[in-house]
Steps between C-alpha positions, in 0.01 A plus 500: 500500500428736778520367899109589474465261220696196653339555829184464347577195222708328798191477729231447196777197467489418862110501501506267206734276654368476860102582394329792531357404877634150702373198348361655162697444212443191313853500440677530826189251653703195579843629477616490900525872634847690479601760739465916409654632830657332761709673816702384755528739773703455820457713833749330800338156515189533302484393141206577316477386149192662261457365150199553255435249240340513108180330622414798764650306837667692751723316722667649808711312781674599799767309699719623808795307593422274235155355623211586292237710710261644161381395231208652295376419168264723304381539141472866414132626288585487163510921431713499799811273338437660169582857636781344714656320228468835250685676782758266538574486114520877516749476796676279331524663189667789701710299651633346146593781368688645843879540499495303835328310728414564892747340698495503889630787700496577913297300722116381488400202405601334161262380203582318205256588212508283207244611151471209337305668206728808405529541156809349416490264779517440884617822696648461838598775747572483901431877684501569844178592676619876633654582135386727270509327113326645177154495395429235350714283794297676741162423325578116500597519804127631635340287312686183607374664871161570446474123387664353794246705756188423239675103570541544918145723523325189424617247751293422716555517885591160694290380782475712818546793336164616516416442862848644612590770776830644422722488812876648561726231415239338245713357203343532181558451089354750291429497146798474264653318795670645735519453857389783758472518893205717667732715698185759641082469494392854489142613692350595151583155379829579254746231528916560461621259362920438477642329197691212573741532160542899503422586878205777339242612713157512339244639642176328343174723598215376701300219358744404211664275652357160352534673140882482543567152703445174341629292770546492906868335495549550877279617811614705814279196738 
């Protein structure tokens, strides 16, 4: 059988198994929801763990130092998951058949990506965020990214956020987590922020601000 043909019976499988949208199949409708894609991915003291499950539900979480400071829970439209989970059994597929696995190499941040419906069972691989892996590594990779940001787009912003006037020295959490200080208010109204893990600059242009922060942690007064 050609890689074209198993791609395509493993995810006419998958969509069998799982349904062809969350919640549809008769079969799978009171079985409890299994995981597709999970990751684990580590950046100094910020865990972030992303998993998809068979019923549509995104789930991401962040924790720094331990203490939990996201968590967002989503269910995904149903032509959404189906073209995420035909991706990922294509990925995976790939993956299957390679001579290796990604491993981690140099510095960055490290993820831990576990498939849970490659063909002949659970894949896991660990990379390194400023690596360079195959195709297929790399696809999984962006896809497991594009669901945590679809995940930390939709929080919502905590109280104060709204009515707040960024000042120098102004502590603040933005979405995904992590912990910045104002460290200049320009005259147009961009705000620099500093990142407390990585010591970045980011300059975030004028009247963006409140699209970025979800919560005042600290004022300057």
């Amino acid at each position: 059988m050609s890689v074209a043909a198993r791609v395509c019976a493993t995810v006419l499988g998958a969509l069998a198994m799982l349904g062809s949208h969350p919640g549809g199949a008769a079969a799978g409708e009171n079985a409890a929801p299994t995981p597709v894609i999970e990751r684990d991915l580590t950046i100094r003291d910020r865990e972030v763990r992303t998993s998809l499950f068979s019923n549509g539900v995104l789930v991401v979480s962040a924790r720094r130092a331990g203490e939990r400071v996201v968590f967002q829970q989503l269910t995904l439209p149903g032509d959404q998951f189906s073209a995420y989970l035909a991706a990922i059994q294509r990925d995976a597929a790939e993956l299957a058949e390679a001579d290796e696995l990604p491993t981690p190499r140099g510095s960055g941040g490290r993820g831990v990506v576990t498939v849970h419906i490659a063909p002949r069972g659970p894949i896991q691989f660990t990379y390194s965020s400023m690596s360079v892996y195959g195709l297929a590594a790399t696809r999984l990779i962006a896809i497991l990214d594009d669901l945590e940001q679809q995940a930390l787009t939709a929080l919502t912003t905590g109280a104060g956020v709204a009515s707040w006037q960024p000042r120098v020295g102004d502590v603040v959490r933005l979405r995904g987590g992590p912990l910045a200080e104002v460290v200049e208010v320009r005259d147009d109204g961009a705000v620099l922020l500093e990142h407390r893990d990585t010591y970045i600059n980011e300059l975030v242009p004028p009247g963006e601000i409140r699209n970025v922060v979800v919560e005042i942690v600290e004022t300057s007064q």
